[in-house]
PALO-291196 format. One line per 4 residues: number of its first residue (from 1); their letters; for each residue y negated, z, x of C-alpha. Coordinates in pm, whole numbers, plus 32768, in hexadecimal, padded with zeros to 4 digits. Example, Ala and Ser with C-alpha at 12.3 -4.5 7.8 and 13.67 -1.06 7.14 Angstrom:
1 = AS = 81C2,830C,84CE; 806A,82CA,8557
# end
This chain:
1 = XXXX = 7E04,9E66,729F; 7F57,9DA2,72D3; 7EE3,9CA6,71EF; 7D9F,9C53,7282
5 = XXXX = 7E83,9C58,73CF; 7F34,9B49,7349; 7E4C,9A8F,729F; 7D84,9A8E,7431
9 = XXXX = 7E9B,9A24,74DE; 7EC6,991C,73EA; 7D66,98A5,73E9; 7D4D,98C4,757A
13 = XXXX = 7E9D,97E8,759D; 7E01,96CB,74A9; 7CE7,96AE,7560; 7D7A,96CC,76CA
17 = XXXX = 7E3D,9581,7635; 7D1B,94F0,75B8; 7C7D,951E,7709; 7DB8,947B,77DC
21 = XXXX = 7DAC,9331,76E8; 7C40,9323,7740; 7C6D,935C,78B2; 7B99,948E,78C0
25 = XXXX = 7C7D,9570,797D; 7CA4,94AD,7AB8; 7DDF,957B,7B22; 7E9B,9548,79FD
29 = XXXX = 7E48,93F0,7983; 7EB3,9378,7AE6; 8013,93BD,7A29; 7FFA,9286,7963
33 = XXXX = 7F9D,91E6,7AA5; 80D1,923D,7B74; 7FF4,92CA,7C83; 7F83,9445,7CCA
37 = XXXX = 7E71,94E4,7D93; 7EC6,95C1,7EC9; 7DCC,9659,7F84; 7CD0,955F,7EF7
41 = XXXX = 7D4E,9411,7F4C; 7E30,9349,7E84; 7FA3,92FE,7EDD; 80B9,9249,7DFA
45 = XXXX = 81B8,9314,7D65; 830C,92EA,7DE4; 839E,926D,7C9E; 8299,9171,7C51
49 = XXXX = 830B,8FF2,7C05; 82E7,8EF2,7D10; 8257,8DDD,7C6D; 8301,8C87,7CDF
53 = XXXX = 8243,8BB4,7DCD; 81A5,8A69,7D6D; 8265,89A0,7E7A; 8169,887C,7EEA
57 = XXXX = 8202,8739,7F03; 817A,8629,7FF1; 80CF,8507,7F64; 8127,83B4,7FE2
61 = XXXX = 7FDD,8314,8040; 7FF5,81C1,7F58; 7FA9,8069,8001; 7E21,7FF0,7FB1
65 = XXXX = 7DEE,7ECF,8036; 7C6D,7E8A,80D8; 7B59,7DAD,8066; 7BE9,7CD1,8196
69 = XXXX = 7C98,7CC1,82CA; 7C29,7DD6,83DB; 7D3C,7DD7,84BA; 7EB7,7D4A,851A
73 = XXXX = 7F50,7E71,84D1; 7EB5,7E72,835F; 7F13,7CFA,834E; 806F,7D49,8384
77 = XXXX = 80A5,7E6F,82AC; 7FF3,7D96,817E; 8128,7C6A,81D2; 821C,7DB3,81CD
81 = XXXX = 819C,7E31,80AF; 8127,7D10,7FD3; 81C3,7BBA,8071; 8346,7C25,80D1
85 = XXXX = 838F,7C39,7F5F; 82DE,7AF1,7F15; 83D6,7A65,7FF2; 82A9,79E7,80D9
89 = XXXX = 82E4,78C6,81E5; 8461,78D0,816E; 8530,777D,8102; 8584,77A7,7F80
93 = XXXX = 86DC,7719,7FBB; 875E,77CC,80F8; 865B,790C,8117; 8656,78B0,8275
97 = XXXX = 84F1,78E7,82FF; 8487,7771,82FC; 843E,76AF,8414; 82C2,7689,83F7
101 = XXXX = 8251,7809,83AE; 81B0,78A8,84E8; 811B,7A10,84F7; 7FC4,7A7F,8544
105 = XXXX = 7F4D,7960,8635; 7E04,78EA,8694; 7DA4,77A2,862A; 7DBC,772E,87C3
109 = XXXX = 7F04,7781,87B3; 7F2D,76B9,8680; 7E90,7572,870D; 7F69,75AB,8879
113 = XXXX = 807B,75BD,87D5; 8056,74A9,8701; 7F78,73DB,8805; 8098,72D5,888C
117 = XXXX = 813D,72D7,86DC; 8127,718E,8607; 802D,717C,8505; 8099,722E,83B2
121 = XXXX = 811E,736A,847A; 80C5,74A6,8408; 8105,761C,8433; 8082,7746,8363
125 = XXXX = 8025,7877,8418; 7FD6,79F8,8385; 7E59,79DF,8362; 7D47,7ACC,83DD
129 = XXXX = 7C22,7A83,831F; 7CD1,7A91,81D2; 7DDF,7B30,80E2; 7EA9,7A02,8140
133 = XXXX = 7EF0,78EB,820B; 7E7E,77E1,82F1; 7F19,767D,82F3; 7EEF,75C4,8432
137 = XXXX = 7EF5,7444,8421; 7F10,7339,8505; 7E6D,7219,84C7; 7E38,70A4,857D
141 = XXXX = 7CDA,7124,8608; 7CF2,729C,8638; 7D5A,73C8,856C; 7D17,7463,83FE
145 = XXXX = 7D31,75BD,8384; 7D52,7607,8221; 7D44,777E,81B3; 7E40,77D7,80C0
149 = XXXX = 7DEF,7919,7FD9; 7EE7,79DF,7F82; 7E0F,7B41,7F0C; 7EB8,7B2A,7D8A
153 = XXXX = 801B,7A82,7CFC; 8004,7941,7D73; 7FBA,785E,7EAB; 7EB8,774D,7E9F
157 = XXXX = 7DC9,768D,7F9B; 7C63,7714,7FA6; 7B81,7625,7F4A; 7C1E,74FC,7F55
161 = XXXX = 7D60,7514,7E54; 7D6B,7592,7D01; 7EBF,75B1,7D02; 7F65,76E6,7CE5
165 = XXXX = 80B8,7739,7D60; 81C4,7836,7D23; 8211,786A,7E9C; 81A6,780B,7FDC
169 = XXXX = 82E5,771C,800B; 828E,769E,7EB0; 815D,7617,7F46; 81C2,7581,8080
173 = XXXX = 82B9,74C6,7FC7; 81A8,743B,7EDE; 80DD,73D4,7FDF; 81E0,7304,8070
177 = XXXX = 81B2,721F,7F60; 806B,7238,7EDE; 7F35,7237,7FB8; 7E72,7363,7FFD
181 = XXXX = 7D4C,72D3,7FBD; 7CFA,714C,7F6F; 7C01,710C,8056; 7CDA,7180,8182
185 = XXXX = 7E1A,70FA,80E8; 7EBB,7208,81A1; 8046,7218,8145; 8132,732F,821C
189 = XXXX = 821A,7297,8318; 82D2,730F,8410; 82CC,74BA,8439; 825F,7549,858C
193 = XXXX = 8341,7647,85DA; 8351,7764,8708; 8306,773E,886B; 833E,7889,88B3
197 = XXXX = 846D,79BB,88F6; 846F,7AAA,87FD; 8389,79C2,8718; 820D,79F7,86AE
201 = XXXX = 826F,7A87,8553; 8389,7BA3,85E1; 82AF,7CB3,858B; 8274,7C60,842C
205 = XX = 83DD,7C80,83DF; 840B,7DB9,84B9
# end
């Protein structure tokens, strides 16, 4: 009678194991889950692990630029972002900002200021149709606006100029021996500077 004892304890023990590995015995297999059951609902045990906690790190929105132009603020964040290190509207020699880069001005404003200029003078202003620039001419009858695109690695006229340049200075300084286009024979002269206190391009260097 001992022996078959035994031999039932042993056989009910196996299969009570058996039955916790396989999650059967909700009570006890909760023991390999560091969590009990009291009075029917679940609660952590007191000596269970604390798992460490994923901390979530912000991410830093990264600058897309638009299709195009939409607004002044967007135009000035894209000269921040993408112009500043191209050393945009800068003179190679001193790094000064050079004397005929303007900010985001309206061709009217171009032509008044360079209404009572001699022919050849010129200014370049922050452009709003483009990725790029606007050069403002003055010449013997009027006034001529070239658009100057500077969406990839390099600045060159649109439409009219093949040429491509390294920097913006780079092509100004061309152009002040070679004609932007032949049937204009237009060659940069004098540089229109500021008329204004703090000057049209403050906020692009802000």
């Amino acid at each position: 009678m001992k022996h078959k004892a035994r031999r039932a304890r042993a056989e009910y023990h196996r299969q009570s194991l058996r039955a916790i590995q396989k999650g059967k015995v909700a009570g006890l297999s909760n023991l390999f889950q560091n969590t009990n059951i009291s009075n029917g609902q679940e609660s952590h045990q007191e000596n269970s692990i604390a798992l460490p906690v994923k901390l979530q790190v912000p991410v830093q929105k990264i600058w897309e630029r638009p299709p195009r132009p939409t607004s002044k603020d967007v135009i000035v964040r894209w000269f921040k972002k993408e112009q500043i290190t191209q050393r945009a509207g800068l003179e190679k020699d001193s790094g000064q900002i050079a004397p005929w880069f303007h900010g985001i001005i309206s061709r009217e404003s171009a032509e008044k200021l360079l209404m009572n200029m001699p022919e050849g003078s010129f200014l370049v202003r922050v452009s709003e149709k483009i990725w790029g620039y606007a050069l403002s001419y003055r010449h013997q009858n009027g006034f001529k606006h070239f658009l100057v695109d500077a969406s990839g690695d390099y600045y060159s006229f649109l439409g009219v100029d093949p040429n491509r340049h390294a920097t913006l200075t780079d092509l100004i300084d061309f152009h002040k021996e070679e004609v932007i286009t032949t049937s204009g024979g237009e060659l940069l002269g004098e540089p229109c500077g500021q008329a204004q206190s703090p000057p049209d391009f403050s906020m692009l260097f802000q």
